[in-house]
Structure formats: C-alpha cells, structure tokens
N, C-alpha and C positions, 0 to 999 in steps of 0.2 A: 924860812925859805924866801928866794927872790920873788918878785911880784913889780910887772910895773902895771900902775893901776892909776886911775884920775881922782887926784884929791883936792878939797878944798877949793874949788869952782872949777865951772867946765870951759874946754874949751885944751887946746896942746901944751902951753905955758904950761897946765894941770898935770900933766901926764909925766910921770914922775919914777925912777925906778927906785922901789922901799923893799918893806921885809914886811910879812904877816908869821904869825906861829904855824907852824906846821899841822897840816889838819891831818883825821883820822880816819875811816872809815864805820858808819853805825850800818846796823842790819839792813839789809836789801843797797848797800852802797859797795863801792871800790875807789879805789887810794890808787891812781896814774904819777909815773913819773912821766914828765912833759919830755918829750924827746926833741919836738923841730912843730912847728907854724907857719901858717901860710896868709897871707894878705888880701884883701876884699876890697873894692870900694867901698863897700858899708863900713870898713873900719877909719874909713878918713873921715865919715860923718858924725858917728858915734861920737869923739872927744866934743861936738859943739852941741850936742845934744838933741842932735836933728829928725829923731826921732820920737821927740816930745817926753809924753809922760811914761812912753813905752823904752824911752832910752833906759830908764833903771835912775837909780840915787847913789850918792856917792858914799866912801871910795868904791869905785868899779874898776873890776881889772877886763881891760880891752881886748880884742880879738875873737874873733867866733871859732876860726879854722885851726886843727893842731893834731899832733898824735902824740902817743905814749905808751908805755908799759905797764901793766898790773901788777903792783908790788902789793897789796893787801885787799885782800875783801873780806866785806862784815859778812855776820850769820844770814846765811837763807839765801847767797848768790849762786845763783849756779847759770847763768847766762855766757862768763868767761873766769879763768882763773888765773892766779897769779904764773908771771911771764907770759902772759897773751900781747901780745900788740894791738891796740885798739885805736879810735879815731871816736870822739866826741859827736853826738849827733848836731847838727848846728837846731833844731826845735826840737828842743828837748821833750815835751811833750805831745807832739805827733807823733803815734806809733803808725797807727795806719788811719782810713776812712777818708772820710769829708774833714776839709779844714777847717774852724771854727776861731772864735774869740781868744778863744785859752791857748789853743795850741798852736796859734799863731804870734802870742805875744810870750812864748818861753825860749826865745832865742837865746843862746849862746854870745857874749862880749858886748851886753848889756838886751834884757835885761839884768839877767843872769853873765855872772863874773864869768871871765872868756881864757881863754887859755894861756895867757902868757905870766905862767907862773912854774915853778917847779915842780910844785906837788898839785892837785887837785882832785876834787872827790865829787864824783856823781851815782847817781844810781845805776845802779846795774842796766836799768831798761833804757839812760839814753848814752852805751855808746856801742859799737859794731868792731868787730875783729876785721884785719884788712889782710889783702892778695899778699901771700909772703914775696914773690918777685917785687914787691916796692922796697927802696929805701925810705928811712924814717922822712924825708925831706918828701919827697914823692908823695907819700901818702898822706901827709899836712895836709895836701892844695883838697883832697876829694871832700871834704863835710858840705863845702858851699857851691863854691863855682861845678864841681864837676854833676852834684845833683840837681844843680839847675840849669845843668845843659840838658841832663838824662830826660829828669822831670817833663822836660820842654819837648826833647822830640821823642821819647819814648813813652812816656807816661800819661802825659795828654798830647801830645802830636801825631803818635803811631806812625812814626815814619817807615815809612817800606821800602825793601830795594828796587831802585830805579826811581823814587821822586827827588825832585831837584830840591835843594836848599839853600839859601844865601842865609850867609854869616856876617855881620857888622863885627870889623874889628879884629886884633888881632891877640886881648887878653886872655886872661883864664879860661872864663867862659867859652869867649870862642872859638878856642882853639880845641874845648873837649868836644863841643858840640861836631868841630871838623874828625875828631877822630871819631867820635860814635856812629857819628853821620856816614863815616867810611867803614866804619865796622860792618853797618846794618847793608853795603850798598845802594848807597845815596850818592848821588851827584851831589857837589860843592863847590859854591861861589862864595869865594869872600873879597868884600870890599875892604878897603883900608889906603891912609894916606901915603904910605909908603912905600915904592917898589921893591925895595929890599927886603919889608916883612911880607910880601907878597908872592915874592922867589922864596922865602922861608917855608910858607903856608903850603906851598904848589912842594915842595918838597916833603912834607908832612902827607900828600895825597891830594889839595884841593886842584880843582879840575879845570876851576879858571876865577881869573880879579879882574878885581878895577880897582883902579888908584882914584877915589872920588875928587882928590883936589885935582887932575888935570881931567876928569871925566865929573863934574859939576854934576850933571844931571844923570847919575847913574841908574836911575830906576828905568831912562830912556837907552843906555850904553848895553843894559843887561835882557831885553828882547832880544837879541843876537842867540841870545845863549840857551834862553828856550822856547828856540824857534818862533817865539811871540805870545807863546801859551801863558806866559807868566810861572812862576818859582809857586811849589806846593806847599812850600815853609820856607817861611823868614824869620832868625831871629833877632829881636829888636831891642840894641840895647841904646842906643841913640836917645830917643825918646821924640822931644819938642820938633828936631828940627831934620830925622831922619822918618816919622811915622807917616809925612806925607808923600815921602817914595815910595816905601816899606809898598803901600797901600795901589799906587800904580804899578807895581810890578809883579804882585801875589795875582793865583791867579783865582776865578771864580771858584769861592768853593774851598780856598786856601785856608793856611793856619801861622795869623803872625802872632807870635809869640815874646811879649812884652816883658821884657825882665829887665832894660835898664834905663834911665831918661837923664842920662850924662852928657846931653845937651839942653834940658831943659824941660822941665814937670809938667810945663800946659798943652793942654791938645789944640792944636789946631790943624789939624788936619778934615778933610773933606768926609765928613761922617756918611756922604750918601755912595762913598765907594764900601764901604762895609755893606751898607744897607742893599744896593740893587746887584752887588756880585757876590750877596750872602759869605763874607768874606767871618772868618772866626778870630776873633782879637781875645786873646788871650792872656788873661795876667799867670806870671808864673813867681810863687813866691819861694827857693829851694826845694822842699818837697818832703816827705815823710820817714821815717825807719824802715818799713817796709820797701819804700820804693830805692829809698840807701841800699840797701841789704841787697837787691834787687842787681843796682850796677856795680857792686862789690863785685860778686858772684861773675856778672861779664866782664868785669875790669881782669880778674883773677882767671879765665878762659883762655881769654884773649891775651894774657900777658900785657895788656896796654900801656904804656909808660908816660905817666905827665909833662907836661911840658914845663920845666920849673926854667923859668931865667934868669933868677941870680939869687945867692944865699947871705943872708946879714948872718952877724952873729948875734946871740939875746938881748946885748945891752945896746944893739943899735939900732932898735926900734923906732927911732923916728927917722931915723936915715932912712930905712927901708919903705915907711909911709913917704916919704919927700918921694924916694924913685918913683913909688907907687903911683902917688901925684903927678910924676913929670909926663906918663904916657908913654916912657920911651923902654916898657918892656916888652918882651914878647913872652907870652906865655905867665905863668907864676911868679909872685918876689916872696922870697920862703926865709925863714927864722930859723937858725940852728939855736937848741939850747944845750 
C-alpha cells in the first residue's frame, strides 16, 4: 500500500511518499480503507519533531485527521462493521474521564502512525462512525479541529444561548467553534486580519469583526460590542502575543480557552487580570471518544457542514502543508485519497 511517512531523520526533506505491506486486522481490531484527510497545525510540527520524545520514532506516517471505510474486522468487533464509514479518534486512548499521562500521549500522526496511508488498522475502540449527510472530505476535518472547538465551548465552556464569544482567526478551529457557537445561540465575534474573510465569517452567521491589523488594539475596539461587559468566552489560539488582549476584554468570571500559541509559546501576559477578575484560563487539549461521539451526534442533528477550503490530491501532501503554512485558507485544507 501507499504511505507517506518520515524516514531516515526528521525534519520535511524526510517526508517521503513509499509503500509498507498491507496490514490485517487481529481480534478486537478493523482494516479502514483511508478515503480523504484533513490538516492540522500540529501536522507542520510533527516532521521537526517538535513534540520531543512524545513525537514517536521513525518511520512515522504523518497526519492525525482522516476518514475511511470498514473493509475487515478481526474476531470480537462489534463496535462497527464492515461498510461503516468511520473517522479515527485523534487520542486514541481517551475513551472518557479525566485526562492523564497515557491518554494523552496516544495521539494519532505521531506518536502513533497517522493516517495518510491507504490501508490502516486500529482497534475497534478508537474510531466513531460519522453523520451520513458528510462527504468523505468533510468528515476528515472533525477528529481534531472540530473537537476542540466542541471540547472548548461545550465540554468545559458550557456555553449557553445568549453569551458572547470572540473567536481568533479564521482556520478550522475557528470557524467550527463559529458554527457550534451559532448552533447553541451564542453571540459571535471574530477577529482576523482580513476583510474578506471577515465578510466570509459574517456570512457563515458571525455577528460582528474586527480586522486587528487596522484595529491594533482590539481587546479596546471589542467593548463596543459588549456593551463593556467584556465577552464570556474567548478562544485563544494566538498564544504569546494575542493572551494579553484575550485577558482585557473577557469578562469577570469568563472562560478563555487556550488551544493555540501560533504567535508565540511564552506568557507574558499580566497574571493579575486572571487572578482579581477570577478570570478561568483554560488549556484545551482536542478531547475524548465520548466527548467525539458527543458532537457526532449534533453534527448529524444539525446537518452541520464543515468548512473545507481546498482539496489536495494524496500525493500532494506537502503542497497542502505549504498552503496550510501560508495562512491564506479559510476554513480546512483536506486530502483526497
């Protein structure tokens, strides 16, 4: 079968499209044919190994996000059957509970080999049957980005209709977060540097933007908008150099919800607005099977439809990371296989 996968030192030079044997299915496992994949920022880090000793050893085949078909299951499956459409869990071993040591380090496209291969076999217990109204492209993008939108304002956010929520940005993430957010009846604010994906967003449902590059200090531009009270939820993928707005503009009592720092890993921001307006800073690491299975179920309600923005074909895998890199999508960059 096809496989591109990092051989022979790390790093994209590595990343390589080869051939492994075709694997099988043993008892308590299933045999997916790979249908389409979806793209992550975590998949541009993984080739440099930026994830340490939690990246995995080589060869590792790359990508967390994907879906597929059930062509064979071993003895003692009965979770889905063959011709199921299914979507890989991206932590494989979080079913439900408390998050831990272990079940945070069984990630899907490294440490454990990821989906961009033709065949692949897991166990029965980490992958979920998806809303038949998706196409296979469509339902790629949910294992990562869409559960840790969920995760974030449904899971531990409790977001309810009528709080306000600003959204950093206009990728994966945040554009599911704008649909859940509108699903639930939530107000939405999303920044972003560009007017165009702004008028895109506001068409999608959000309620109002700001273009940070001609409104610099947007944490000051977004009091307007609720009425001074400050926003109930923020999610914060920024990190270094957005978590000092994030933090003036949430309001007492609020919940900013930390899941990305694609400006910059170090905090510095003013720890005593957490501390005297009891503000809840929240790490959000994608989230569980349960809590998966969870926004299946309202994805499949709701009819929801992803926002995918452009489709590679398999073997253009690193074109797709390059777009993915340039910043200039909207919504998802998805793999046909």
């Amino acid at each position: 079968m096809r496989v591109f996968q990092i051989e022979g030192g790390w790093g994209l030079d590595h990343l390589v499209l080869s051939s492994r044997p075709d694997p099988r299915p043993g008892a308590g496992e299933v045999l997916l044919r790979m249908k389409a994949a979806s793209l992550n920022y975590r998949d541009l880090v993984v080739p440099d190994r930026g994830y340490g000793q939690y990246t995995g050893t080589l060869p590792l085949i790359p990508i967390s996000d994907g879906v597929g078909e059930v062509v064979e299951v071993g003895a003692g499956v009965s979770r889905v059957a063959v011709g199921d459409r299914v979507c890989p869990s991206f932590l494989q071993r979080w079913v439900g509970g408390e998050l831990n040591l272990e079940r945070i380090t069984g990630s899907l496209g490294g440490p454990i080999d990821g989906v961009m291969a033709d065949l692949m076999v897991l166990p029965e217990g980490g992958v979920c049957r998806v809303p038949e109204h998706l196409s296979d492209v469509q339902a790629a993008t949910l294992p990562c980005a869409a559960l840790t939108a969920w995760s974030a304002l449904v899971t531990e956010g409790g977001l309810r209709a009528g709080d306000r929520l600003l959204v950093q940005g206009t990728g994966g993430v945040a554009l599911f977060a704008l649909q859940f957010a509108k699903m639930a009846g939530a107000h939405v604010t999303v920044i972003s540097s560009s007017d165009d994906k702004l008028a895109r967003a506001r068409a999608l449902g959000a309620d109002a933007g700001i273009n940070y590059r001609s409104e610099p200090e947007w944490a000051r531009a977004s009091r307007a908008i609720t009425d001074g009270a400050g926003f109930d939820h923020i999610l914060e993928l920024g990190g270094e150099k957005t978590l000092p707005q994030s933090l003036r503009c949430i309001r007492p009592g609020g919940t900013v919800s930390m899941i990305g720092v694609l400006s910059g890993g170090t905090m510095s921001a003013s720890l005593g607005l957490i501390v005297t307006r009891q503000v809840r800073l929240q790490g959000i690491t994608v989230g569980s099977r349960d809590g998966f299975e969870a926004m299946l179920r309202a994805i499949g309600q709701h009819r929801l439809e992803p926002i995918v923005d452009r489709v590679f074909e398999f073997a253009e895998l690193k074109d797709a990371m390059a777009y993915l890199a340039s910043g200039a999508h909207f919504g998802k960059v998805c793999l046909r296989h």
